[in-house]
DRENDO-1510 file (C-alpha; in Angstrom, 1 decimal, always signed):
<recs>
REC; n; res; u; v; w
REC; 1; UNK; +24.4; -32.9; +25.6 .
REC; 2; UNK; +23.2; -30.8; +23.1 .
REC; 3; UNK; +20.4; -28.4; +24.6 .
REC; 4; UNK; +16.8; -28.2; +23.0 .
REC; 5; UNK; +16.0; -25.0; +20.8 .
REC; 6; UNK; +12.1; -24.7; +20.9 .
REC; 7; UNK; +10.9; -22.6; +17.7 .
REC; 8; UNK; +7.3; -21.0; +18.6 .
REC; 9; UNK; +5.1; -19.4; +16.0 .
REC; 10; UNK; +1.6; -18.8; +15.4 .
REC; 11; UNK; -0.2; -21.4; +13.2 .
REC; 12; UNK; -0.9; -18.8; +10.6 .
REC; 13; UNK; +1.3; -16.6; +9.4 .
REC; 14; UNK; +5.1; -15.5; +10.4 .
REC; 15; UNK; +6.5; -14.2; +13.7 .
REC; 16; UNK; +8.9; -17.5; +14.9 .
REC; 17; UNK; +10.5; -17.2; +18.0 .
REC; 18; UNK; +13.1; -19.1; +19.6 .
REC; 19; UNK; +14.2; -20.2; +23.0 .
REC; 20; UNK; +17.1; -22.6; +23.8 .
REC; 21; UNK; +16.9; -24.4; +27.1 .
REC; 22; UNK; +20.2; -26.3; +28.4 .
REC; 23; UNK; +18.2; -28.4; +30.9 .
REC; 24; UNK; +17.4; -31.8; +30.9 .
REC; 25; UNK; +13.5; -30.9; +31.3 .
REC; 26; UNK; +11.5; -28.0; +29.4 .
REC; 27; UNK; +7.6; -27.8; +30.6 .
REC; 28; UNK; +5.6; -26.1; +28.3 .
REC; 29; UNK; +2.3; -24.2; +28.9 .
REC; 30; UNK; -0.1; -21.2; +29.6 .
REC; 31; UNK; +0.6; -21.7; +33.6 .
REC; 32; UNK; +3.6; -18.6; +34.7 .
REC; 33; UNK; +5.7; -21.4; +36.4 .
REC; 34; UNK; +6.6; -23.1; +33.1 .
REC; 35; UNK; +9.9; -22.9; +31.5 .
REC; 36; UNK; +8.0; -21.6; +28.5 .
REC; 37; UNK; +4.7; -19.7; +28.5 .
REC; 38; UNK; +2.1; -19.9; +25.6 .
REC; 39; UNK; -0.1; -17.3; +25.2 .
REC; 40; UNK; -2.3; -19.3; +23.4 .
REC; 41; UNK; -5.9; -19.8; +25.4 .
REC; 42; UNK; -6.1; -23.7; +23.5 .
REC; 43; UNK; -3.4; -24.2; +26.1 .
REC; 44; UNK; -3.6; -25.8; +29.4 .
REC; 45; UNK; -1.9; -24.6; +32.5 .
REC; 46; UNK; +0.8; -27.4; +32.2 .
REC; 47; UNK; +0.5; -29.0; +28.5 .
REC; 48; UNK; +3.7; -30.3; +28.1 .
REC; 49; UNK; +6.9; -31.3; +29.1 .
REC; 50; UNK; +10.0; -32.2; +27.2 .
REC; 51; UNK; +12.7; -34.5; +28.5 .
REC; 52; UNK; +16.1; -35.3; +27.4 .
REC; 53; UNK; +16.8; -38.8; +28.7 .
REC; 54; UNK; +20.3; -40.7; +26.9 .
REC; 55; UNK; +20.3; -38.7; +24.4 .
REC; 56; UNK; +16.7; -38.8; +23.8 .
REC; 57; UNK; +14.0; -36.5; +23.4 .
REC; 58; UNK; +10.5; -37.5; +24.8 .
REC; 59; UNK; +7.6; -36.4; +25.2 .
REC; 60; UNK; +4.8; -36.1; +28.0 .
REC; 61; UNK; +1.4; -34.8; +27.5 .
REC; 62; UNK; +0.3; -32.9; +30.8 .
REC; 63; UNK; -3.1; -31.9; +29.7 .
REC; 64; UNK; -5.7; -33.9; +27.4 .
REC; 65; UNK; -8.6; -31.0; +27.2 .
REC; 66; UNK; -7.3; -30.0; +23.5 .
REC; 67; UNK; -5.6; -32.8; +21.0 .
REC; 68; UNK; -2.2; -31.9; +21.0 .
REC; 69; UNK; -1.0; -32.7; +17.2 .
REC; 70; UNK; +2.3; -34.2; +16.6 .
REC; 71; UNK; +3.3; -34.2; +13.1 .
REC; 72; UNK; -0.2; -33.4; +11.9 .
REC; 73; UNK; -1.2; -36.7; +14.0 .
REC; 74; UNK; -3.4; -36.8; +17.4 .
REC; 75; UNK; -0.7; -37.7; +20.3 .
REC; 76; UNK; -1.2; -38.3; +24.0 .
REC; 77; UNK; +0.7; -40.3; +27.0 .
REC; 78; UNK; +4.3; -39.9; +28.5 .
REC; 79; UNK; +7.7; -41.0; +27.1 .
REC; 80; UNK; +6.4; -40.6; +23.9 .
REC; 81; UNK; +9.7; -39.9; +21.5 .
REC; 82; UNK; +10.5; -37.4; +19.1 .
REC; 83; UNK; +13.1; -36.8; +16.3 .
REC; 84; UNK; +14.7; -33.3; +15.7 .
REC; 85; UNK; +12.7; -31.6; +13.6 .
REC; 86; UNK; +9.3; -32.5; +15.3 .
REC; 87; UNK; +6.3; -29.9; +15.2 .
REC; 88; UNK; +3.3; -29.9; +18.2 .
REC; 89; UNK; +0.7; -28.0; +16.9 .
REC; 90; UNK; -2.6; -27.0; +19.0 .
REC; 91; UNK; -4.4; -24.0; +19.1 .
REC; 92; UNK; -3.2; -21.3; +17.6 .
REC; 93; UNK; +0.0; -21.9; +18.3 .
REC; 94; UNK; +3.1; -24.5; +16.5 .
REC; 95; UNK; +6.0; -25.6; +18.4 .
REC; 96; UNK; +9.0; -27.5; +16.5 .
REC; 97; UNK; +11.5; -28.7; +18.4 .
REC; 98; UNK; +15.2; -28.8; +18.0 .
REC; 99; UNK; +18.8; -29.0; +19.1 .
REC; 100; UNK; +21.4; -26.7; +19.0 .
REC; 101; UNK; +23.0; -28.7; +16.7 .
REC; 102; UNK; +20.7; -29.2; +14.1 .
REC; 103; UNK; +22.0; -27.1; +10.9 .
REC; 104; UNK; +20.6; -24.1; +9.3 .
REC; 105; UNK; +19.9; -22.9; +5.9 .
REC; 106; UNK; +22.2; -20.7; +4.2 .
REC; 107; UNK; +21.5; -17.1; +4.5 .
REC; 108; UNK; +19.0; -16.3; +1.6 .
REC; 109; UNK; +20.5; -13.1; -0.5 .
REC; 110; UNK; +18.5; -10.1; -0.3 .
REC; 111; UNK; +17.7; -8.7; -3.7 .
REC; 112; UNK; +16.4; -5.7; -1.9 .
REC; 113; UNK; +19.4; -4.8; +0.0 .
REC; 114; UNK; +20.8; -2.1; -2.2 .
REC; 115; UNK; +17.5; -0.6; -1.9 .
REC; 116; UNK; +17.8; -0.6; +1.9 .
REC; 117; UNK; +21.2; +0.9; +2.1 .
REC; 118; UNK; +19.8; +4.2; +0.0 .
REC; 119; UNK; +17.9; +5.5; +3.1 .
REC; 120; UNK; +16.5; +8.3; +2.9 .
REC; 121; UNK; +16.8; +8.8; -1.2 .
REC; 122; UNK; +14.5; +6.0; -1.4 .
REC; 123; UNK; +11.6; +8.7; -1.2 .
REC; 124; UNK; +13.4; +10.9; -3.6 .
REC; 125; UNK; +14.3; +8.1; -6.2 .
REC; 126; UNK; +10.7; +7.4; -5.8 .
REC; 127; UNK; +9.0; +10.7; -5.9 .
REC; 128; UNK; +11.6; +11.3; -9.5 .
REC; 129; UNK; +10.2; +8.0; -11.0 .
REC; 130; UNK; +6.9; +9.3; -10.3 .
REC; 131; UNK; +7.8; +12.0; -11.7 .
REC; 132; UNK; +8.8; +10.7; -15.0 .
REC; 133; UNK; +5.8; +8.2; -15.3 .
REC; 134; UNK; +3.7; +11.2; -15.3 .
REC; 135; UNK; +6.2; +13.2; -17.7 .
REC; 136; UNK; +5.9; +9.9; -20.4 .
REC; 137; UNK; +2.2; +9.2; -19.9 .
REC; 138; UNK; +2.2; +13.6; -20.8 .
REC; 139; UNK; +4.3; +12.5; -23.7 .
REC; 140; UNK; +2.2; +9.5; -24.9 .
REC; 141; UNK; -1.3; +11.5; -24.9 .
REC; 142; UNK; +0.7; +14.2; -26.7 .
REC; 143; UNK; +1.4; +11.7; -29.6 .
REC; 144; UNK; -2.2; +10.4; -29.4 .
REC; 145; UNK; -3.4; +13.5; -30.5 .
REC; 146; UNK; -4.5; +14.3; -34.1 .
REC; 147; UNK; -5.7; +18.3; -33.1 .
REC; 148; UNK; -4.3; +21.2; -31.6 .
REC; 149; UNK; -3.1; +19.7; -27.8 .
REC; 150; UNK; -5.3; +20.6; -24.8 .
REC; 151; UNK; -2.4; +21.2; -22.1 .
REC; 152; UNK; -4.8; +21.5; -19.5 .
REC; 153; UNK; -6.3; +18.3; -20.3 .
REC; 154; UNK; -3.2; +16.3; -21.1 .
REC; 155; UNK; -1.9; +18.0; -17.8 .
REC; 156; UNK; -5.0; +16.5; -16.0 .
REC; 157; UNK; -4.6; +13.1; -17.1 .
REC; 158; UNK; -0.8; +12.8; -15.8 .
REC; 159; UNK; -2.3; +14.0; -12.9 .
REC; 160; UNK; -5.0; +11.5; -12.5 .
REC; 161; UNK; -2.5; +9.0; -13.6 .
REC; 162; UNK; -0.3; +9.8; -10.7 .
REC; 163; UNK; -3.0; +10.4; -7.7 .
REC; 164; UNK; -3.8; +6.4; -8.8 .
REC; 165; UNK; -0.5; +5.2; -8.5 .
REC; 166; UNK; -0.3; +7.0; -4.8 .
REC; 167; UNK; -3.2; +5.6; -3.8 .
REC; 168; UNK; -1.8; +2.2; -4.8 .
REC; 169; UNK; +0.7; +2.4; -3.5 .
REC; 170; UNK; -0.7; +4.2; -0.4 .
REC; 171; UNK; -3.3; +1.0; +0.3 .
REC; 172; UNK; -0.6; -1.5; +0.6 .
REC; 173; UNK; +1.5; +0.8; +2.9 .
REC; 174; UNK; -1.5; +1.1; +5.2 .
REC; 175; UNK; -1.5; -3.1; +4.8 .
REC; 176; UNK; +1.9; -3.0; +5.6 .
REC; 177; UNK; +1.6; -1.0; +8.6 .
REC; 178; UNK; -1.6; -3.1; +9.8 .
REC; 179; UNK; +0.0; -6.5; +9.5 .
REC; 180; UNK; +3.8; -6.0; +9.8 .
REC; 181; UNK; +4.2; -2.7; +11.2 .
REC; 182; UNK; +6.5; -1.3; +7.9 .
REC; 183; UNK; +4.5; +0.8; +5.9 .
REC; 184; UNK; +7.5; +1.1; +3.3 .
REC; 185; UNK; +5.5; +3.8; +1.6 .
REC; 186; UNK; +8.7; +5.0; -1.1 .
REC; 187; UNK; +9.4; +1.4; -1.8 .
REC; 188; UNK; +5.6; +0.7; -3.1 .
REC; 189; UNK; +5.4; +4.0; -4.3 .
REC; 190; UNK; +8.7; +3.1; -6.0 .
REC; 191; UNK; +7.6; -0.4; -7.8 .
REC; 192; UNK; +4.0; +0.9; -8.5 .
REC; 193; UNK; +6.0; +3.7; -10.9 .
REC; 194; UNK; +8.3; +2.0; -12.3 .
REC; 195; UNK; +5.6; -1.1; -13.2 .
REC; 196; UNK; +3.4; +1.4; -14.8 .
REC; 197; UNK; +6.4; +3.2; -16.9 .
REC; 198; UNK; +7.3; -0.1; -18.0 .
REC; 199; UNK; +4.0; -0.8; -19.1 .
REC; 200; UNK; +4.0; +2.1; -21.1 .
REC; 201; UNK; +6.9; +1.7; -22.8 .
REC; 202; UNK; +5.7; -1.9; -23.6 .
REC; 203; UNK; +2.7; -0.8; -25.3 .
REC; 204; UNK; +4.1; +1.9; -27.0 .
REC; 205; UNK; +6.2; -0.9; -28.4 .
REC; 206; UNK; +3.9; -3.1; -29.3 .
REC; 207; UNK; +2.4; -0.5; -31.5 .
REC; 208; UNK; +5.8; -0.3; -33.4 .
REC; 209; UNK; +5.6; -3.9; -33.6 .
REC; 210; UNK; +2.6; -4.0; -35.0 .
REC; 211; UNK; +2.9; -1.5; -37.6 .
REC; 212; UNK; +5.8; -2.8; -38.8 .
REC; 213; UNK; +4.8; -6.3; -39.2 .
REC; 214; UNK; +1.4; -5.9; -40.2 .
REC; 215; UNK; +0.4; -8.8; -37.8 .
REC; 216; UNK; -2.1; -6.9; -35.1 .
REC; 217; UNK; -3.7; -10.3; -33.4 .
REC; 218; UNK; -0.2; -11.9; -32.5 .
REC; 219; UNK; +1.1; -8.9; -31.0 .
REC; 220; UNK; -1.9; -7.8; -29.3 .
REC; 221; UNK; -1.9; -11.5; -27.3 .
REC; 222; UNK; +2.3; -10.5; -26.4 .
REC; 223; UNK; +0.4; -7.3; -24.9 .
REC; 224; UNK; -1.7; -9.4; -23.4 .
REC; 225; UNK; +1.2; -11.4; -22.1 .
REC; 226; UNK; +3.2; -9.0; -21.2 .
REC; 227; UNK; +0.8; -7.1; -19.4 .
REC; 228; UNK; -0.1; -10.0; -17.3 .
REC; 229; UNK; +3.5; -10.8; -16.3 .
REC; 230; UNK; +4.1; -7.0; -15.5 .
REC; 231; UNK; +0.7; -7.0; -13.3 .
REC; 232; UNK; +2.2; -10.1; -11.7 .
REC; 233; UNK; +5.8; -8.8; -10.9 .
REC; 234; UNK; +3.6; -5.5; -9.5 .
REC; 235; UNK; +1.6; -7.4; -6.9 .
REC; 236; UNK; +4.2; -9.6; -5.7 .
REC; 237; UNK; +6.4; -7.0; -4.9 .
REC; 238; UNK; +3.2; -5.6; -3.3 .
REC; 239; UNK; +2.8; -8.7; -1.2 .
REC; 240; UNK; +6.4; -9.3; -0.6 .
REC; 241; UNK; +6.9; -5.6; +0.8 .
REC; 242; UNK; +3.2; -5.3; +2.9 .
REC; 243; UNK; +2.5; -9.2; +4.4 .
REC; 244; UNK; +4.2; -12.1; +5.8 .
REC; 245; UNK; +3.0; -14.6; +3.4 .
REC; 246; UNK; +4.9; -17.2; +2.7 .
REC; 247; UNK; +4.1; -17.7; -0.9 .
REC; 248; UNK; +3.8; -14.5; -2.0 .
REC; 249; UNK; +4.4; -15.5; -6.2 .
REC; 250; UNK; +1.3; -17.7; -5.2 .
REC; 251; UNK; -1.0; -14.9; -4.2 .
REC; 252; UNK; +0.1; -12.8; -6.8 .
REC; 253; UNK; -0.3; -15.5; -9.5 .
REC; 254; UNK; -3.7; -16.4; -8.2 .
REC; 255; UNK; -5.2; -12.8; -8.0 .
REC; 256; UNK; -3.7; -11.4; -11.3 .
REC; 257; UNK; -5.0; -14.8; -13.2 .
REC; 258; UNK; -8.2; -14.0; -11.8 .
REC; 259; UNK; -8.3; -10.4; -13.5 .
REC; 260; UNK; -6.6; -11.5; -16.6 .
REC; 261; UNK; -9.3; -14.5; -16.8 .
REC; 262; UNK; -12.1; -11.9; -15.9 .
REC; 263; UNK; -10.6; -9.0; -18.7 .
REC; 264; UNK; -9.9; -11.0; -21.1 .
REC; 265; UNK; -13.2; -12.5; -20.8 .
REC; 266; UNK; -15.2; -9.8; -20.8 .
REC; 267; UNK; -13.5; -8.2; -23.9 .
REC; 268; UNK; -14.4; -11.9; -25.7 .
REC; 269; UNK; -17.9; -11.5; -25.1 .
REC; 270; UNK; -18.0; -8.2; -26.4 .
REC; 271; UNK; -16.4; -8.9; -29.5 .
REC; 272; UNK; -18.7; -9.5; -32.9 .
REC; 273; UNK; -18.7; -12.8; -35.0 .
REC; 274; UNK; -17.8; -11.4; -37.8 .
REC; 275; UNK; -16.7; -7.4; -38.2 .
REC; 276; UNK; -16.7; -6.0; -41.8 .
REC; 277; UNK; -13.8; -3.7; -40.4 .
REC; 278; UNK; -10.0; -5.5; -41.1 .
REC; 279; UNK; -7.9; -5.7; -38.1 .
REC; 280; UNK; -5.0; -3.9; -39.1 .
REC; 281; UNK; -2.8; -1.2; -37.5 .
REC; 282; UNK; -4.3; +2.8; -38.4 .
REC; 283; UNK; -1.8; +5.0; -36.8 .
REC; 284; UNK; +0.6; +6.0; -38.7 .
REC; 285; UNK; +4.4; +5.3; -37.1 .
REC; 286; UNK; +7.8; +7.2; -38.4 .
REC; 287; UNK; +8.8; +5.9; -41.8 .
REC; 288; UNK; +11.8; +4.1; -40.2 .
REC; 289; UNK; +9.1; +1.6; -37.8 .
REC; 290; UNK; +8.0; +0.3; -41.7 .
REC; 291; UNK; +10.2; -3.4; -41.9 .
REC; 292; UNK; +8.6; -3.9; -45.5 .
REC; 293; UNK; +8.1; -1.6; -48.5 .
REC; 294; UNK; +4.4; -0.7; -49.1 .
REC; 295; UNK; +2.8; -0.5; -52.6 .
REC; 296; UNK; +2.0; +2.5; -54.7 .
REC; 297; UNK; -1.8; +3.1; -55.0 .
REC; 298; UNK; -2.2; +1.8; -58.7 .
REC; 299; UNK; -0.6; -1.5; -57.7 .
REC; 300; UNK; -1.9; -2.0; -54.4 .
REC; 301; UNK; -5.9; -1.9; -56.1 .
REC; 302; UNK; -5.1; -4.0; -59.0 .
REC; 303; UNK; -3.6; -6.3; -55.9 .
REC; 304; UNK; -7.0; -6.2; -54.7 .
REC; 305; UNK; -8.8; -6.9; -57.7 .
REC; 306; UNK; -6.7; -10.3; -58.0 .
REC; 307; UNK; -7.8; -11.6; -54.3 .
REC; 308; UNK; -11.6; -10.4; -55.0 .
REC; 309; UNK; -11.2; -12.1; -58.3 .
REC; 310; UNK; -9.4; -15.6; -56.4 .
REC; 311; UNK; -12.2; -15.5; -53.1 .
REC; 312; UNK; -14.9; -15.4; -55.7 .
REC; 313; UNK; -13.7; -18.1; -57.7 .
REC; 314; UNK; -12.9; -20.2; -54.3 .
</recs>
């Protein structure tokens, strides 16, 4: 006869334990003479006991003071049966029950495991990634600038740059010692760099793109886009390396649509009706980021003349 396998985790949340019982009985309860103890102060003394009779599993309810749940349904009496697989719920506290027999799920393959088996150069791969954030975002302000370049003050702005992504990634170490005990500091330190170095190259990019296109609007919404799916991938690696959430895309989707909705609603509001400046690209890119050949002076305002001429026809 197979024996039970009794899976006990908190309602909310992760933290499953399991404990496999060969007899034919299991009682179940906050009382020290049961087979299993619950911690859980919804509990009675004696709550509930589990039988295995031909094969069988039923169930008896011991205590009536708090519904005991049975597949999300209210349940109550003796020699009440159950199928592999069922879940008690009451409290705080979800029990699913089981035999020994009842298959698995294949193991899962961990996309972080070549980052586990670095050790201890995880901080060092980290703290160079930092490193060369703050180098290109040194770089990026450098090209940025039409005067003589203020070191100091392109110096400072790396520096802000990367006392924010340390406190980032700082804040969901600390959550990740509060709720799971793993700070993981160099790993968030690690995504929280390389997220914001992406992001730069991205929009230094897009720039290119626009310049050589001539089409500001389309590429500015693939910033947009981009952005928000960088932002995404940032916080779910977040979530996924600080809490025990079991949807962490979920969170992260909700919380960075929430921003995007919010920025990108904010920036609507403050734009005019009409602005009697053209949205076109004005920095001036490397002649090989030109895709098309642009028009000597003469032509390009006789060009002009003929669309002046056409809208005041029209």
């Amino acid at each position: 006869m197979d024996a039970l396998v009794l899976r006990v985790a908190p309602r909310h949340g992760r933290g499953a334990e399991f404990h496999r019982f060969a007899g034919e009985a299991v009682s179940v309860g906050r009382g020290f003479a049961n087979d299993l103890i619950v911690a859980d102060p919804w509990y009675g003394a004696s709550q509930f006991r589990l039988r295995r009779v031909e094969g069988r599993i039923l169930l008896d309810v011991l205590d009536a003071t708090n519904p005991l749940l049975l597949n999300g349904r209210r349940c109550g009496g003796t020699g009440i049966a159950l199928e592999p697989g069922a879940v008690l719920a009451l409290g705080q506290t979800v029990v699913q029950v089981m035999l020994e027999s009842t298959p698995v799920p294949p193991a899962r393959t961990d996309s972080w495991a070549w980052w586990a088996r670095l050790g201890r150069w995880r901080a060092v791969l980290a703290a160079l990634l930092l490193a060369l954030t703050a180098a290109a975002a040194l770089y990026l302000d450098y090209l940025d600038t039409f005067e003589a370049p203020d070191w100091g003050e392109l110096a400072s702005g790396s520096l802000l740059l990367v006392l924010v992504i340390t406190g980032w990634a700082g804040l969901w170490a600390v959550a990740g010692r509060v709720l799971r005990n793993q700070p993981q500091f160099s790993s968030q330190l690690f995504v929280s760099a390389l997220v914001t170095l992406l992001t730069m190259v991205l929009t230094l990019g897009a720039g290119y793109v626009a310049y050589a296109i001539g089409f500001d609007r389309a590429v500015h919404a693939l910033d947009w886009l981009l952005g928000a799916l960088l932002s995404f991938a940032l916080v779910y690696a977040n979530l996924r390396l600080a809490t025990s959430l079991r949807r962490p895309a979920l969170g992260a989707a909700s919380l960075v649509g929430l921003l995007v909705f919010l920025a990108y609603g904010f920036e609507w509001l403050g734009e005019e009706e009409f602005s009697p400046q053209p949205q076109t690209e004005t920095l001036l890119r490397p002649p090989f980021a030109k895709l098309r050949a642009g028009l000597p002076p003469d032509a390009y305002a006789e060009r002009l003349d003929e669309l002046v001429a056409a809208a005041r026809e029209g």
